[in-house]
C-alpha positions as CSV (number, residue, x, y, z in Angstrom):
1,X,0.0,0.0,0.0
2,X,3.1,1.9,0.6
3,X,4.0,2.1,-3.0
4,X,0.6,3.5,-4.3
5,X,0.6,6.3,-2.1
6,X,4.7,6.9,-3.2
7,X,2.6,6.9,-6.8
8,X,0.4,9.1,-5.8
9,X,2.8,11.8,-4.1
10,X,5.2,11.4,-6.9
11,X,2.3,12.5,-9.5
12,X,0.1,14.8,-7.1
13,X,0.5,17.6,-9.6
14,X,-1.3,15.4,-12.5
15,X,-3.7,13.9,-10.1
16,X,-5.0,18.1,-8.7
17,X,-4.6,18.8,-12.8
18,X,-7.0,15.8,-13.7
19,X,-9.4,16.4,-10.7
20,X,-9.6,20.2,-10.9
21,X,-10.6,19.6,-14.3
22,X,-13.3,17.2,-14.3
23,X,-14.2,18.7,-10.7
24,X,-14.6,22.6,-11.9
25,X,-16.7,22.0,-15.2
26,X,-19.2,19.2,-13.2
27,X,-19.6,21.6,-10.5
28,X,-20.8,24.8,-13.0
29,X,-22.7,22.2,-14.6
30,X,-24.6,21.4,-11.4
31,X,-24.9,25.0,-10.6
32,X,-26.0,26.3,-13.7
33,X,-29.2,23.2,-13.9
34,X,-29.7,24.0,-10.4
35,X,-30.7,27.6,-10.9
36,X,-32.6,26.5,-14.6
37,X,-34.5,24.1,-12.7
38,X,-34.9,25.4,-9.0
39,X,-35.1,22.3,-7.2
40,X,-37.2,21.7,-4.2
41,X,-35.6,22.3,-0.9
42,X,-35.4,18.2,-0.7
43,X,-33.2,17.7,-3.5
44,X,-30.9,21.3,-3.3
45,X,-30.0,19.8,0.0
46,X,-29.3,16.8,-0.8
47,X,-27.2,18.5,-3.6
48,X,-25.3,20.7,-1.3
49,X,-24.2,18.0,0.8
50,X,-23.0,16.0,-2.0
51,X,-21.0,18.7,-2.9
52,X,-19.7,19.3,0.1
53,X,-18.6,15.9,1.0
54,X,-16.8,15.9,-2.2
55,X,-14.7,19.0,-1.4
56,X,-13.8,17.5,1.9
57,X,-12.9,14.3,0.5
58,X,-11.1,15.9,-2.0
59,X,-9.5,18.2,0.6
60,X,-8.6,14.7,2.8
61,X,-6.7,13.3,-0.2
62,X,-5.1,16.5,-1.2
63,X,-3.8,16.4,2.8
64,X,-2.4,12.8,2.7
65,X,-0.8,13.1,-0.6
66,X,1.2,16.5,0.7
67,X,2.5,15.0,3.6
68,X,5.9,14.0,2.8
69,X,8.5,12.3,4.8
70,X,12.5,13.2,3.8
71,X,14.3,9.5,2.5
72,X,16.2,7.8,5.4
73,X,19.9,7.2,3.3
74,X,21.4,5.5,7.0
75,X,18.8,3.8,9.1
76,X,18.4,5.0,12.6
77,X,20.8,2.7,14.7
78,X,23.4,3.0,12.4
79,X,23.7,6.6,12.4
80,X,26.6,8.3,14.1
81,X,25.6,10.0,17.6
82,X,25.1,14.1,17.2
83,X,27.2,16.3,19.7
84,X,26.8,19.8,19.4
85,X,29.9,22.1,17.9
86,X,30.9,24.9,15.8
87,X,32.0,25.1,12.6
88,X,34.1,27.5,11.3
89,X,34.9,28.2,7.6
90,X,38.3,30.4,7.4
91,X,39.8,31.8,3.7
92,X,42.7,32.9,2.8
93,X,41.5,36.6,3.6
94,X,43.4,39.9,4.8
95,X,46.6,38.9,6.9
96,X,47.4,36.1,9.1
97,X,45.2,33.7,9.5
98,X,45.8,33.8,13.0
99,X,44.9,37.3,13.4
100,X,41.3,36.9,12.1
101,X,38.3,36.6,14.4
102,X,37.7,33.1,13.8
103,X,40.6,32.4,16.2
104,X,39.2,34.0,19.7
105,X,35.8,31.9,18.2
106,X,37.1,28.3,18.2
């Protein structure tokens, strides 16, 4: 299952592309009938709610397929412990090297 949601976050642009495009058009569709016809109160509800389900579902999967956890290159255990430090990049510059203010830093 893994690998079709990889799929999907590889592709998400394509996937909102493809949706947004059937999704946009259906829903002008719908609004435009709606106003020719004006539905009863029964069936404008009813229409309502399934448009709103499908923007949250739509919103749901939008969600999962954003989330997106960096690759592990070293697993876990075999990663080196961390210890905290300063690093210090020092050029050629003006002078000594000794004379510049990385020195008093280190």
């Amino acid at each position: 299952m893994s690998e079709f949601w990889d799929a999907l976050r590889r592709h998400r642009q394509a996937l909102l592309l493809l949706l947004s495009s059937l999704l946009i058009p259906m829903l002008t569709d719908l609004v435009t009938s709606w106003l020719s016809l004006s539905a009863p109160p029964s069936q404008l509800l009813r229409m309502i709610g399934f448009g709103l389900a499908l923007a949250l579902g739509l919103g749901a999967l939008y969600v999962a397929l954003c989330r997106h956890r960096p690759p592990t290159l070293v697993p876990q255990e075999e990663q080196p412990p961390r210890f905290a430090g300063l690093i210090v990049l020092v050029g050629p510059g003006r002078g000594d090297a000794l004379q510049q203010s990385a020195v008093p830093a280190m």
